[in-house]
C-alpha atoms as an extended CHARMM CRD file, in Angstrom:
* protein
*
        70  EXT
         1         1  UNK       CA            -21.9780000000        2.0730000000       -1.0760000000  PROA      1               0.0000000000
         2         2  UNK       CA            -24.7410000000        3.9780000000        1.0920000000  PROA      2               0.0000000000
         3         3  UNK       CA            -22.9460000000        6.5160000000        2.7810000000  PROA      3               0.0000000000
         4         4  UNK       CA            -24.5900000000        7.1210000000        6.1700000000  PROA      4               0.0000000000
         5         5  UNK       CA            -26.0620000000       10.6620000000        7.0670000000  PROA      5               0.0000000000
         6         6  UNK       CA            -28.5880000000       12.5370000000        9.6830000000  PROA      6               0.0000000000
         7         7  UNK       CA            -29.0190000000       10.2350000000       12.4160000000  PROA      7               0.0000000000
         8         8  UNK       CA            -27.4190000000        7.2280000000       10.9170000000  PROA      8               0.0000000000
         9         9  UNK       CA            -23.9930000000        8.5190000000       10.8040000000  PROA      9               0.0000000000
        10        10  UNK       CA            -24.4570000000       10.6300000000       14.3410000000  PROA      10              0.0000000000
        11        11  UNK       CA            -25.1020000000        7.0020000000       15.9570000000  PROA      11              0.0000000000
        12        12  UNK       CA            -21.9580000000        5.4390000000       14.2100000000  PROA      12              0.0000000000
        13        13  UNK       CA            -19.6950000000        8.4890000000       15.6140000000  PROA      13              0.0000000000
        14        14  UNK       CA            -21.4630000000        7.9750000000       18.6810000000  PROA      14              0.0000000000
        15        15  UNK       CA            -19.9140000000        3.9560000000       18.6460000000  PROA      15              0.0000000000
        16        16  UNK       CA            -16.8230000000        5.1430000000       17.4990000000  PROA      16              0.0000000000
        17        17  UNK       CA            -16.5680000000        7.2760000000       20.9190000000  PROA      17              0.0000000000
        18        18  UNK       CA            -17.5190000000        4.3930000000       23.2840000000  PROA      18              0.0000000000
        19        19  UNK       CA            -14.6260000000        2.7110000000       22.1010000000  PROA      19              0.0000000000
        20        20  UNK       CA            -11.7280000000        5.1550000000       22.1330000000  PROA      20              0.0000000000
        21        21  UNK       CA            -10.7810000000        3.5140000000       25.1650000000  PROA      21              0.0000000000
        22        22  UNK       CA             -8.9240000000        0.9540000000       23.4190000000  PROA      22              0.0000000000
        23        23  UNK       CA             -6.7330000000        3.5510000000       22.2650000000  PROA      23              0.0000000000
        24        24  UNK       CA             -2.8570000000        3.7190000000       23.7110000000  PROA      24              0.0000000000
        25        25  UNK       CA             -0.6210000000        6.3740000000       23.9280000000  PROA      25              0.0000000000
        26        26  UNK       CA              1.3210000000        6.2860000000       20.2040000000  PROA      26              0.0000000000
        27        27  UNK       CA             -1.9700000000        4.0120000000       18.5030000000  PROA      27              0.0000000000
        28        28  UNK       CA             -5.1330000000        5.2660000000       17.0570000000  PROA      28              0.0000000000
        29        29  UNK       CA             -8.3960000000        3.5310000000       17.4230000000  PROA      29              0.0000000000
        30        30  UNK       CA             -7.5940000000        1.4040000000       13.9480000000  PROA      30              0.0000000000
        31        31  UNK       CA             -4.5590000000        0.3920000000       15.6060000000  PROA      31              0.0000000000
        32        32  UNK       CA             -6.5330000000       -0.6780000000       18.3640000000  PROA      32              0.0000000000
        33        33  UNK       CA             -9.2650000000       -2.6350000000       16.7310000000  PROA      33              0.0000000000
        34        34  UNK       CA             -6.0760000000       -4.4450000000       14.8710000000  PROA      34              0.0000000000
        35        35  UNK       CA             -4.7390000000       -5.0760000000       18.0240000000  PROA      35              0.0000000000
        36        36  UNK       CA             -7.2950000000       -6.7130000000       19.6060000000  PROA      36              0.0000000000
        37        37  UNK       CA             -8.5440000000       -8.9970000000       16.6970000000  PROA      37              0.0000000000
        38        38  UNK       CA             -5.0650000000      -10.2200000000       16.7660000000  PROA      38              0.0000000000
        39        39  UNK       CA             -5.2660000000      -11.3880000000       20.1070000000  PROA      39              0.0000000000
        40        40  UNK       CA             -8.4490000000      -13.4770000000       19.4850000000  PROA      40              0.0000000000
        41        41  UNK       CA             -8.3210000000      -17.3630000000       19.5560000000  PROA      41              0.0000000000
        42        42  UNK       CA             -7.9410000000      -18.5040000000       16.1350000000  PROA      42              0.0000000000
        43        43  UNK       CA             -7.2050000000      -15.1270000000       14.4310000000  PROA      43              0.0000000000
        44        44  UNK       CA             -3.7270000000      -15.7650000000       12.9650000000  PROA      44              0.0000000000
        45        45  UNK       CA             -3.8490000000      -12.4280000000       10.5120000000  PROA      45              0.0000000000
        46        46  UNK       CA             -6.4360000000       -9.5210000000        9.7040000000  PROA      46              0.0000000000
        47        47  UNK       CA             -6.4660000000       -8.1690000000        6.2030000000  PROA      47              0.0000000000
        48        48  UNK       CA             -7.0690000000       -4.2930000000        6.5080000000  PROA      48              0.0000000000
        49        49  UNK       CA             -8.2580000000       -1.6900000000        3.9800000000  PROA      49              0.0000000000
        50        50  UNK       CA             -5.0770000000        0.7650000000        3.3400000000  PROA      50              0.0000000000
        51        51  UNK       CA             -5.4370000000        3.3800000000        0.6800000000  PROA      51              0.0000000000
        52        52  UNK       CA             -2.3590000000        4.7750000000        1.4920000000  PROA      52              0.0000000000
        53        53  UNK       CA              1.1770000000        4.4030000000        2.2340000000  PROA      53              0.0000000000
        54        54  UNK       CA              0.9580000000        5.7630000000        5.4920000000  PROA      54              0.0000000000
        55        55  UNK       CA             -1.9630000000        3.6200000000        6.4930000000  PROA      55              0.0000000000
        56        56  UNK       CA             -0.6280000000        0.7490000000        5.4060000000  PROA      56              0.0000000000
        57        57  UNK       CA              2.6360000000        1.9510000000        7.8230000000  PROA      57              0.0000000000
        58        58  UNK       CA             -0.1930000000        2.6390000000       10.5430000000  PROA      58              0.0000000000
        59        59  UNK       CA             -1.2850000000       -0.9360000000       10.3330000000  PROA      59              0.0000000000
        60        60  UNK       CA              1.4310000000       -2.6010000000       10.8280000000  PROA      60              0.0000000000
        61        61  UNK       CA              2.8960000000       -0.6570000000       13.5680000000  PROA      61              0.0000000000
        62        62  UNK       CA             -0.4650000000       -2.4310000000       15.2530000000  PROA      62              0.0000000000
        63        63  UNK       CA              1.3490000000       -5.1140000000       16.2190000000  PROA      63              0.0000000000
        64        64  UNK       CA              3.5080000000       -3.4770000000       18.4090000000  PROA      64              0.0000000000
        65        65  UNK       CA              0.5730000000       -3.0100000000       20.8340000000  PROA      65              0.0000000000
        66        66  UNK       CA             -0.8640000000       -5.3890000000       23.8830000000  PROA      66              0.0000000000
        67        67  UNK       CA             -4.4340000000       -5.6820000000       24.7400000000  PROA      67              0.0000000000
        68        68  UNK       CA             -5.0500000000       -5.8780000000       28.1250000000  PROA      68              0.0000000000
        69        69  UNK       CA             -7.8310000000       -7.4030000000       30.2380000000  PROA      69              0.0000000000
        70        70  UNK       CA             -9.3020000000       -3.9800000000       30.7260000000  PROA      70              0.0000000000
């Protein structure tokens, strides 16, 4: 796997900023992309990439979120 550098990796952060909106108070921005693939017609489950205990524990606490409208 290619990891990105330079100017490839400063526009990815820059992506990753547009969308901290999603983010709620007690949820990061993985939370938040869990969360709202959840609430899309015909998603019943996501399968997310946890290396670790505690994102594994991170993940599921997803669920405890709402996406809004906004």
């Amino acid at each position: 796997m290619r990891v990105p550098a330079g100017d490839r990796l400063e526009l990815r952060l820059q992506r990753i900023e547009q969308l901290r909106f999603l983010e709620r108070d007690g949820q990061n921005l993985a939370q938040a992309s869990l969360r709202w693939l959840l609430e899309q017609p015909g998603v019943h489950c996501v399968i997310p990439g946890a290396r670790t205990v505690e994102q594994l524990e991170a993940n599921i606490a997803a669920v405890d979120g709402d996406v809004t409208a906004e």
